[in-house]
Backbone as JSON, one array per atom type, in Angstrom:
{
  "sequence": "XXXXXXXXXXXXXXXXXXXXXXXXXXXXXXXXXXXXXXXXXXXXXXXXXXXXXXXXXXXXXXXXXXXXXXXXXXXXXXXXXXXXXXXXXXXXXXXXXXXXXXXXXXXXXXXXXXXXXXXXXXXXXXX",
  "N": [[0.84, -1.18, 0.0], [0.4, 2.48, -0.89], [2.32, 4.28, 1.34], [2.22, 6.95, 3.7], [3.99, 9.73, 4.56], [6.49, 8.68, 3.97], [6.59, 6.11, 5.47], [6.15, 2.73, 5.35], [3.07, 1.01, 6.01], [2.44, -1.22, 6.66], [5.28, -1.62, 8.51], [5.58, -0.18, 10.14], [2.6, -0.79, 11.71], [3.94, -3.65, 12.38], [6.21, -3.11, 14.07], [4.85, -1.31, 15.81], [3.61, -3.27, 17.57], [5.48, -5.33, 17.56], [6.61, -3.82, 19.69], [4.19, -3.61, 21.94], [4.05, -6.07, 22.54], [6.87, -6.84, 23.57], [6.67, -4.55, 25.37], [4.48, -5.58, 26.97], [5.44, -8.33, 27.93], [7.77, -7.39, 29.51], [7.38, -5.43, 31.52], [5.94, -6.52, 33.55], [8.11, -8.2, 34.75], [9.91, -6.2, 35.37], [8.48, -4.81, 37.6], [8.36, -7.03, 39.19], [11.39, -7.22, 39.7], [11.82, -4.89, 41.1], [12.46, -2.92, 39.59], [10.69, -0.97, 38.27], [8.14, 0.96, 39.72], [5.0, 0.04, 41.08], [3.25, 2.46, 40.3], [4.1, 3.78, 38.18], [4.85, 4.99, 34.77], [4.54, 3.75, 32.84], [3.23, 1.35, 33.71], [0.66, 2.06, 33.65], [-2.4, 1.91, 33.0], [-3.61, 3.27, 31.39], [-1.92, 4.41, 28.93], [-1.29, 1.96, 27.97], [-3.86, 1.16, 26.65], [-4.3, 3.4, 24.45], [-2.1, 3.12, 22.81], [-2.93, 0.37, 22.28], [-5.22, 0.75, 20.9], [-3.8, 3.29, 18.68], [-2.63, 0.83, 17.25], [-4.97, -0.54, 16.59], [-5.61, 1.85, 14.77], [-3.59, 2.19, 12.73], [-3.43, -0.64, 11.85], [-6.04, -0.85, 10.82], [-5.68, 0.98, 8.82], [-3.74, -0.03, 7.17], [-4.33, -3.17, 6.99], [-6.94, -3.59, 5.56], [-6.94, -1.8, 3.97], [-5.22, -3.0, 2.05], [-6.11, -5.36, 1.86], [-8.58, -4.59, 0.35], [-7.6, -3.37, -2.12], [-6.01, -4.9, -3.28], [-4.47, -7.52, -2.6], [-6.98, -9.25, -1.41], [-6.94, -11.35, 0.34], [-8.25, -12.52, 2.98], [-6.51, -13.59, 5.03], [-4.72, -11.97, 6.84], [-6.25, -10.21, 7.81], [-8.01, -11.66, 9.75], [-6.1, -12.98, 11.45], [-5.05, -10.27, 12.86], [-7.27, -9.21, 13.84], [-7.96, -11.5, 15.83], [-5.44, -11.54, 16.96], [-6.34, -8.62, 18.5], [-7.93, -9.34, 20.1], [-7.55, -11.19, 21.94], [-5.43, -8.77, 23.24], [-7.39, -7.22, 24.32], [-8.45, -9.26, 25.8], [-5.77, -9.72, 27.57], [-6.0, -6.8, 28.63], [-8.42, -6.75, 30.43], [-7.98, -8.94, 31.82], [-6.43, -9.65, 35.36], [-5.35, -11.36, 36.4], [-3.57, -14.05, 36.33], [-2.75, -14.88, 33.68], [-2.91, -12.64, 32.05], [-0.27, -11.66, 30.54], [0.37, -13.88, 29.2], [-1.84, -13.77, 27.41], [-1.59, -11.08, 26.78], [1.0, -10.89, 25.18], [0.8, -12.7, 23.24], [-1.31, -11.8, 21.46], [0.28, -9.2, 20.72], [1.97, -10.22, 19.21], [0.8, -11.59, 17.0], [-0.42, -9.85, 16.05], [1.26, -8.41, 14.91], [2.61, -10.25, 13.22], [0.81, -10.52, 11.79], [0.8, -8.24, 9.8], [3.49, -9.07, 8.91], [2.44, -11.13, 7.42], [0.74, -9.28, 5.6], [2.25, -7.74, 4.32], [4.49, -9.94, 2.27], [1.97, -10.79, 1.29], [1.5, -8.53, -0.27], [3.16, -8.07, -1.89], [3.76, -9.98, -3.09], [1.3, -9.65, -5.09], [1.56, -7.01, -6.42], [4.06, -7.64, -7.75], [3.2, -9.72, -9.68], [1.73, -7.86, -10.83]],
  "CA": [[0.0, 0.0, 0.0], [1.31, 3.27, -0.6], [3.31, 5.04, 1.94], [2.09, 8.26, 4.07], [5.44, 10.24, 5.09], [7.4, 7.66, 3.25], [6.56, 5.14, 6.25], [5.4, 1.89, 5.06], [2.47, 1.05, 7.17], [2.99, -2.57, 7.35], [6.3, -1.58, 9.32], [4.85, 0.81, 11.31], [1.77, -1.74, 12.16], [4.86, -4.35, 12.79], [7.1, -2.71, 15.04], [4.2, -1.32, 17.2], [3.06, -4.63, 17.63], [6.01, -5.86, 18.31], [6.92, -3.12, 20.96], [3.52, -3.92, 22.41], [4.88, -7.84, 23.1], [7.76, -6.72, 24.71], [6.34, -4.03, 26.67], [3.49, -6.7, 28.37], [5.98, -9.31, 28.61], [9.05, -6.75, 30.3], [7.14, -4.65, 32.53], [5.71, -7.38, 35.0], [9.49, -8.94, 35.15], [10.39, -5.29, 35.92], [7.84, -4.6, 38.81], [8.42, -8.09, 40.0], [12.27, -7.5, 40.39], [11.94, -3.49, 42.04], [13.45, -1.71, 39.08], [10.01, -0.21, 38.08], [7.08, 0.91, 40.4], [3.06, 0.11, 40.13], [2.99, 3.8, 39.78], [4.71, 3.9, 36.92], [3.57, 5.42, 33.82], [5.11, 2.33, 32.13], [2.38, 0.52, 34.09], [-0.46, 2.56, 33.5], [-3.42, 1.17, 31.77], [-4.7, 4.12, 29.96], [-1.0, 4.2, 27.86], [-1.87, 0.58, 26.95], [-5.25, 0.9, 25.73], [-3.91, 4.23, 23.7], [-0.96, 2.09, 22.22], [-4.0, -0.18, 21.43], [-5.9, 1.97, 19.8], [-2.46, 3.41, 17.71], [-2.53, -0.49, 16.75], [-5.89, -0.73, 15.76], [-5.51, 2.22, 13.31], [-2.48, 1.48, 12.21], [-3.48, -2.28, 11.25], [-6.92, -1.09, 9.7], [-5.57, 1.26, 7.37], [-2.7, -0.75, 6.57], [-4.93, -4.24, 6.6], [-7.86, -3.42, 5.38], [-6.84, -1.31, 2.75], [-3.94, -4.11, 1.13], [-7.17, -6.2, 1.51], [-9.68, -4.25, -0.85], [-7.14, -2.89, -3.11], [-4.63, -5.58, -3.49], [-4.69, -9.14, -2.18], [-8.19, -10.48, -1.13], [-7.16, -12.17, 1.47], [-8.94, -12.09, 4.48], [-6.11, -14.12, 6.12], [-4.36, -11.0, 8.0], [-7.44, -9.41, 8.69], [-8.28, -12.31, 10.93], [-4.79, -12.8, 12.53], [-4.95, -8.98, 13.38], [-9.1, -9.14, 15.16], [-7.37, -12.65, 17.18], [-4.89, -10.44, 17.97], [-6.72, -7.61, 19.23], [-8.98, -9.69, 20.99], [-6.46, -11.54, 22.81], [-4.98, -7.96, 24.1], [-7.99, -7.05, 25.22], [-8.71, -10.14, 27.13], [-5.1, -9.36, 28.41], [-6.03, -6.02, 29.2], [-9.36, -6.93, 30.96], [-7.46, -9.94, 32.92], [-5.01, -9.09, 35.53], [-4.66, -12.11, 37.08], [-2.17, -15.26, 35.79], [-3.47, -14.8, 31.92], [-3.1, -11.54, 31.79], [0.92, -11.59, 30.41], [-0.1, -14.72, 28.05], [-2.89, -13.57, 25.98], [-1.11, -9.73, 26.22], [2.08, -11.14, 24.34], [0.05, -13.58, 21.82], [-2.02, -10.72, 20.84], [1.01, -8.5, 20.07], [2.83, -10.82, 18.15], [-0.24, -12.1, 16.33], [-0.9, -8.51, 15.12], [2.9, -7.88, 14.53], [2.55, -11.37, 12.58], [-0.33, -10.44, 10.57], [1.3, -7.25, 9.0], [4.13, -9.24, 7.88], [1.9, -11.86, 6.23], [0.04, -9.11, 4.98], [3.16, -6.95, 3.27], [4.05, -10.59, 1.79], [0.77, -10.9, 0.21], [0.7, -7.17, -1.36], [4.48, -7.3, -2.41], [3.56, -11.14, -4.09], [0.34, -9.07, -5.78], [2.53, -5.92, -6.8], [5.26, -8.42, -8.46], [2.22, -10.09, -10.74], [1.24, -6.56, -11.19]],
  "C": [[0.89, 1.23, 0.0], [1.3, 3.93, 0.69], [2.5, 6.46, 2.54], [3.15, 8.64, 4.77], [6.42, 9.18, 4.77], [7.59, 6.52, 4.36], [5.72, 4.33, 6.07], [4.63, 1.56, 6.38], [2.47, -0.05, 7.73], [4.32, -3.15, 8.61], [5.53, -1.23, 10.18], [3.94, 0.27, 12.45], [3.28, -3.27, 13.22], [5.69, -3.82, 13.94], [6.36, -2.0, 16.17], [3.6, -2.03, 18.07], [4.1, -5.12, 18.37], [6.61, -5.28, 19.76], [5.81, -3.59, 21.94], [3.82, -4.88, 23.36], [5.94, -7.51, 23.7], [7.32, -6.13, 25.56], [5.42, -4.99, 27.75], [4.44, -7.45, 28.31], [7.06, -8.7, 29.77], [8.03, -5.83, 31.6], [6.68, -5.51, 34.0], [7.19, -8.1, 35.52], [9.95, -7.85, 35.92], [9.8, -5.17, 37.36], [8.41, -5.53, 39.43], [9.92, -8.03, 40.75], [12.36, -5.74, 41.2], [12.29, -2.48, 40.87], [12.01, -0.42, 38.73], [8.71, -0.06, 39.01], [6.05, 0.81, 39.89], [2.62, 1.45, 39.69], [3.44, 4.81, 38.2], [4.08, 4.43, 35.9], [3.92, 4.29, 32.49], [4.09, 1.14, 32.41], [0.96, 0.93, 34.08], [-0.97, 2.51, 32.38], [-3.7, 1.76, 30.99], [-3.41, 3.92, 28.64], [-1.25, 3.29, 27.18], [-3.16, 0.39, 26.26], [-4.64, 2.15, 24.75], [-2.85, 3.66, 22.37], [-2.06, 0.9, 21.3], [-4.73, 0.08, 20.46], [-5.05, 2.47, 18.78], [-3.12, 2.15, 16.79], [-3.6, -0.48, 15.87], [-6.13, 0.44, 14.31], [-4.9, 2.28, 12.31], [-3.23, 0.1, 11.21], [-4.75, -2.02, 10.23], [-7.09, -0.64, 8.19], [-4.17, 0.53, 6.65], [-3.2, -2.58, 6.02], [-5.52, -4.25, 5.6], [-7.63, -2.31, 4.14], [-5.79, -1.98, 1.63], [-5.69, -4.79, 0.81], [-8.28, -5.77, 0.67], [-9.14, -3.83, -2.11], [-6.03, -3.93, -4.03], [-4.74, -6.92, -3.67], [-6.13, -10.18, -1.84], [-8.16, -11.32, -0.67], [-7.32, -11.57, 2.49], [-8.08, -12.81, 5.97], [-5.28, -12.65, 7.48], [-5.18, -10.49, 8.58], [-7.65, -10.26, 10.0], [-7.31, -12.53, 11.79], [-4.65, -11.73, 13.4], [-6.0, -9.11, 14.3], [-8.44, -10.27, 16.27], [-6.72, -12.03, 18.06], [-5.34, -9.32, 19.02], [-7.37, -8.18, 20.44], [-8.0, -10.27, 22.06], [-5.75, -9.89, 23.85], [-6.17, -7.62, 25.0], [-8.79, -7.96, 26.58], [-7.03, -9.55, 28.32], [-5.65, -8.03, 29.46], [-6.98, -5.71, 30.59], [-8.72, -8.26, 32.19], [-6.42, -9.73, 33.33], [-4.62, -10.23, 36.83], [-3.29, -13.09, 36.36], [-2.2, -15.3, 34.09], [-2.95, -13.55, 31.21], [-1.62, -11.45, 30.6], [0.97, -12.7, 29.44], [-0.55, -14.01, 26.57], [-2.68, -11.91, 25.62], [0.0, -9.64, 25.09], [1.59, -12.15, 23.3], [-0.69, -12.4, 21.32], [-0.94, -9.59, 20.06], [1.69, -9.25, 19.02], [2.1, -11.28, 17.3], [-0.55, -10.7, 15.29], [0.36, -8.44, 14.54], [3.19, -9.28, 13.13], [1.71, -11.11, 11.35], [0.19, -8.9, 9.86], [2.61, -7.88, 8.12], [3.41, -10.36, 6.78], [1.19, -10.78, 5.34], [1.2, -8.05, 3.68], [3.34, -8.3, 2.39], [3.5, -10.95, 0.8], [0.77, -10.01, -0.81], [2.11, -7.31, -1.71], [4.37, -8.81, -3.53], [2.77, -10.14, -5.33], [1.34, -7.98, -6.62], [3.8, -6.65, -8.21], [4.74, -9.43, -9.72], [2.35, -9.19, -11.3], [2.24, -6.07, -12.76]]
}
């Protein structure tokens, strides 16, 4: 898809994704050993639903527009919604789950942007 500010969005979608997955997997290791407090703004929920949100517009104009203009597959689209859904179970569960289904959800989205560049750079190379 083309490019706004010469930043492919499939990266963009990818690397916030994957920051996502590190940040829920590193921040509970952090609390747990002292280096970062619950007060943190590293630990504060609203950043992560915001970061979420990023994600989700990120992924829809970068999905969802490969997918009507390009490829016609509906496989990233669905990797990306698993994904989301998964964070938000993370985000909604803060017991033993929570740090699971927060790091499958990032990497699932971060996953589904590279299947979906992939797809549109196969399509493009027909083209």
């Amino acid at each position: 898809m083309k490019s706004i500010f010469n930043i492919n969005p499939d990266a963009a979608g990818f690397f916030t994704s994957l920051l996502c997955a590190i940040h829920c997997s590193a921040i509970p290791v952090m609390i747990s050993l002292g280096l970062v407090g619950r007060s943190s703004w590293l630990h504060n929920h609203m950043f992560d639903w915001v970061v979420i949100g990023i994600g989700v517009v990120i992924a829809s104009y970068s999905l969802l527009g490969d997918y009507l203009k390009l490829h016609k597959n509906a496989l990233p689209l669905s990797m990306a919604a698993i994904g989301f859904g998964f964070l938000m179970i993370g985000m909604i569960e803060h017991h033993g789950w929570m740090l699971v289904f927060s790091v499958l959800g990032g990497l699932l989205v971060a996953s589904s942007h590279l299947v979906n560049h992939r797809l549109g750079r196969v399509c493009t190379s027909k083209a």
